[in-house]
N, C-alpha and C positions, 0 to 999 in steps of 0.2 A: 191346318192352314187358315179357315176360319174363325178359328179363337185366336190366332195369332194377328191378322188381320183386324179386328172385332178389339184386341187392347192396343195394337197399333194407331189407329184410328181416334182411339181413348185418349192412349198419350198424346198425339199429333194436339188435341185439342186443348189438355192441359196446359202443353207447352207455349200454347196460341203461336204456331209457327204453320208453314205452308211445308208440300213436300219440296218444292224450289229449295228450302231453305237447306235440307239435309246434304252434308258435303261428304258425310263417310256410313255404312254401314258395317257390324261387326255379327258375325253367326259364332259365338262361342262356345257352342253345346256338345255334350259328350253323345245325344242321339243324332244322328244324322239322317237324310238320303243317300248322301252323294261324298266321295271324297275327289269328283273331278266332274264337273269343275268343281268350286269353290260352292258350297250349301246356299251362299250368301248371293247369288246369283238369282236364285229361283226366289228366294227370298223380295229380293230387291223388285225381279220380274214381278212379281205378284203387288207388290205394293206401287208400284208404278214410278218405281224411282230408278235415276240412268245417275247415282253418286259413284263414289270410289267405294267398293265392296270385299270386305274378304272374310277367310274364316281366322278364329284363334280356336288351337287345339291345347286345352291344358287342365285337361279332366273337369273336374269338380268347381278346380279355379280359375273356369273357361274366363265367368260376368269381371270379376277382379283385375285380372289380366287386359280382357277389353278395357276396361276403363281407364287402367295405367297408358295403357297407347293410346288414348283416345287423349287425358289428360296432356301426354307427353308433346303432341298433336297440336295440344290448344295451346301451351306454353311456349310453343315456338310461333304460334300464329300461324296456323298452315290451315286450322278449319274452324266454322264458326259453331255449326252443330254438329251433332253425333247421333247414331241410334244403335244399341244394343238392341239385338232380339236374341230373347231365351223359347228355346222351343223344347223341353225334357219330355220325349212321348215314346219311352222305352219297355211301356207295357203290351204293347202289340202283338199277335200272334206270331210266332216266325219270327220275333224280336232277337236281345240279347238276354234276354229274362225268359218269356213266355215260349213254350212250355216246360223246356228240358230244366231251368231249375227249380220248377215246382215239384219234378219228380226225384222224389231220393229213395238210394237202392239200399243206403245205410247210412245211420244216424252222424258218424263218419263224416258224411259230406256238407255237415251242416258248416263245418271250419271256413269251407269257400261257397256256400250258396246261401248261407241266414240273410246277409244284407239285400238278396234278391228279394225280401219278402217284405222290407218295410222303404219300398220306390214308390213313387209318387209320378204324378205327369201335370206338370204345370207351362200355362204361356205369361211371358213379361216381356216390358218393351219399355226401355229406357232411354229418355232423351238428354243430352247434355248439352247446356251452351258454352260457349267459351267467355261466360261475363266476370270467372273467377279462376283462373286456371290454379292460383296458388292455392285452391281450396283443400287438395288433397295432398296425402301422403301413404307413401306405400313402401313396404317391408316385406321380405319374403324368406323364405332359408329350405333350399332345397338339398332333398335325399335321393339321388338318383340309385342309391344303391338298394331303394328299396323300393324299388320297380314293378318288380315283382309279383306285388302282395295285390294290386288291384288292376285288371285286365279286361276290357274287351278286344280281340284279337279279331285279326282279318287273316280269310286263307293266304298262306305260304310263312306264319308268322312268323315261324321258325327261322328262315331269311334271315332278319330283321332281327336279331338278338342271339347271345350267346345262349351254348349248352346250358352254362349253369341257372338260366335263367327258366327252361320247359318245367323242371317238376311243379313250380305253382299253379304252372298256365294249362299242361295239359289235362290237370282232369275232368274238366270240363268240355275238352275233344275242340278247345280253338274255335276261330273259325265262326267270330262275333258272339262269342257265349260270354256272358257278364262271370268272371272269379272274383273273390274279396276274401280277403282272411282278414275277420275283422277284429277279432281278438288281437292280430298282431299288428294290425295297423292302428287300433287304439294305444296299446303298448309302447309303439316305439313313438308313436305320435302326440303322447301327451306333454311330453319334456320339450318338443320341437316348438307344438303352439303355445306353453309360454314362454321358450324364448324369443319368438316373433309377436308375442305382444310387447315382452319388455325391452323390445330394440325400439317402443316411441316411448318409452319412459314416463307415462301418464301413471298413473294410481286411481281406484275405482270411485274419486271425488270429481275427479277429472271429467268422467264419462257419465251422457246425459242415456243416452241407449247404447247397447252392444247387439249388434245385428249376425247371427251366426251360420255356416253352414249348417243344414238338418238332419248329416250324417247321423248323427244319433245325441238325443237332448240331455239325456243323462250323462254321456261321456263331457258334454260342454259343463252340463253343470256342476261335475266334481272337479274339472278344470277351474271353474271359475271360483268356485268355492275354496280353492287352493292359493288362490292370489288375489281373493277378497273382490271382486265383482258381479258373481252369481245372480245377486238382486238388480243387476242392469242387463241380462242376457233378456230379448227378447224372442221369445222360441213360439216356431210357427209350425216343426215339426211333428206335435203330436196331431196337431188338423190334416197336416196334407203328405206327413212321411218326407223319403228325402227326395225331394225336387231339384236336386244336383244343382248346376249352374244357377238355376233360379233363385236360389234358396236365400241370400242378401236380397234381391232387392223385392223378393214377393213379402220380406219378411218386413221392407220399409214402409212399401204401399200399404202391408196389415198394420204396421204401428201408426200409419199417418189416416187410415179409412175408419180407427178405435179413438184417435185421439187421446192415444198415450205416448203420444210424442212434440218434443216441441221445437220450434222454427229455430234457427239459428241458436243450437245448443251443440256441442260437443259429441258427435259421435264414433262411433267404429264399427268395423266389419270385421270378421274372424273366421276362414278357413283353411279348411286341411283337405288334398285330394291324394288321388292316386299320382305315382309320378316318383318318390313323392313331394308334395309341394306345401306349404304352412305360408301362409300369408295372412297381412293384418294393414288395415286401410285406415286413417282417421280423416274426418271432415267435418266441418257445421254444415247440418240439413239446412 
């Protein structure tokens, strides 16, 4: 809550705005406290804001999603600013990681516990105004039938989904335990994100940076190498691992804090979650 606070207070200043000004908050994060009430409450409590607050639940593609609503938002004229908070702090004892998938009983289980090992915990805090709403564009192509493959589950999950869906979920005993098959969600995911990049029909002239999910950098960059933009992927994840939801915009702040990036140029965002979900955002920084 401190570091979240501590870049909240960062951005607030960047933005040169008051908390007055804030009209909505968004908690888009796959770690949580709370699924009742809304994360975004204690959030909002701590930062000393009384806006319109809620959560988006959409794995990986928690920050992306916020933004389409937030955009969607400002194009109608409904709010003037916005704030994304990214809170990813899934390394905690008693977590969805720590301990049980540090321990393997056979090499077997590395199919759904390897991605446990390269998480990361990062905080971002994202302001937006409404001085450009037509800035963005967003693209998505969802697979719900491959639900599956990446999971943290809450008791009774079984509820909550069909038979054929347990043998992925259960070997790790449910019940907020992180599964990932990530062999197989590379596999089926590689053909998905580039067809959600080429639903904006840019070509890699077009693009000033490509800002990525940090699921794993080697997967993005045989992607990108595949459709000739590789040398625009701007990757954050061998510094900090995969920072989930954060992973776009910590990856903006690192190109904008290096000064290898530049103002009003051509960019994109590119991820893939569980769900599953491939989306591809473009705007001028």
């Amino acid at each position: 809550m401190q570091l979240m606070e501590a870049a909240f207070n960062s951005a607030l200043a960047q933005a040169n705005i008051s908390k007055a000004d804030v009209d909505l908050l968004i908690y888009p994060n796959v770690t949580r406290g709370f699924i009742e009430p809304a994360n975004s409450t204690f959030i909002a409590k701590a930062l000393g804001l009384s806006c319109r607050n809620f959560d988006v639940v959409d794995a990986c593609n928690g920050w992306v999603t916020a933004m389409d609503v937030i955009n969607s938002k400002m194009e109608a004229g409904e709010i003037r600013h916005a704030v994304i908070v990214n809170m990813e702090f899934g390394m905690s004892d008693g977590g969805p990681v720590m301990p049980k998938n540090f321990t393997l009983e056979s090499p077997s289980e590395l199919a759904y516990k390897f991605p446990s090992f390269t998480i990361g915990e990062a905080a971002t805090v994202t302001i937006l105004s409404n001085e450009s709403p037509k800035n963005f564009r967003f693209s998505y192509i969802s697979r719900p039938d491959l639900s599956d493959l990446s999971t943290i589950s809450l008791p009774d999950w079984k509820l909550f989904c069909n038979e054929e869906d347990t043998p992925r979920i259960s070997p790790t005993g449910g019940e907020y335990q992180f599964n990932s098959y990530a062999a197989a969600l590379h596999e089926d995911g590689r053909n998905e994100a580039i067809n959600v990049f080429n639903m904006h029909k840019v070509t890699g002239s077009d693009i000033h940076k490509m800002f990525i999910h940090t699921g794993s950098p080697k997967m993005w960059d045989h992607i990108g190498e595949i459709i000739g933009i590789d040398d625009k992927l701007h990757h954050v994840g061998h510094k900090t691992g995969n920072i989930i939801t954060a992973s776009i915009p910590f990856g903006i702040f690192d190109a904008i804090s290096r000064g290898v990036v530049e103002k009003d140029q051509f960019c994109m965002g590119w991820a893939g979650s569980g769900g599953m979900v491939f989306s591809a955002l473009s705007f001028k920084l």
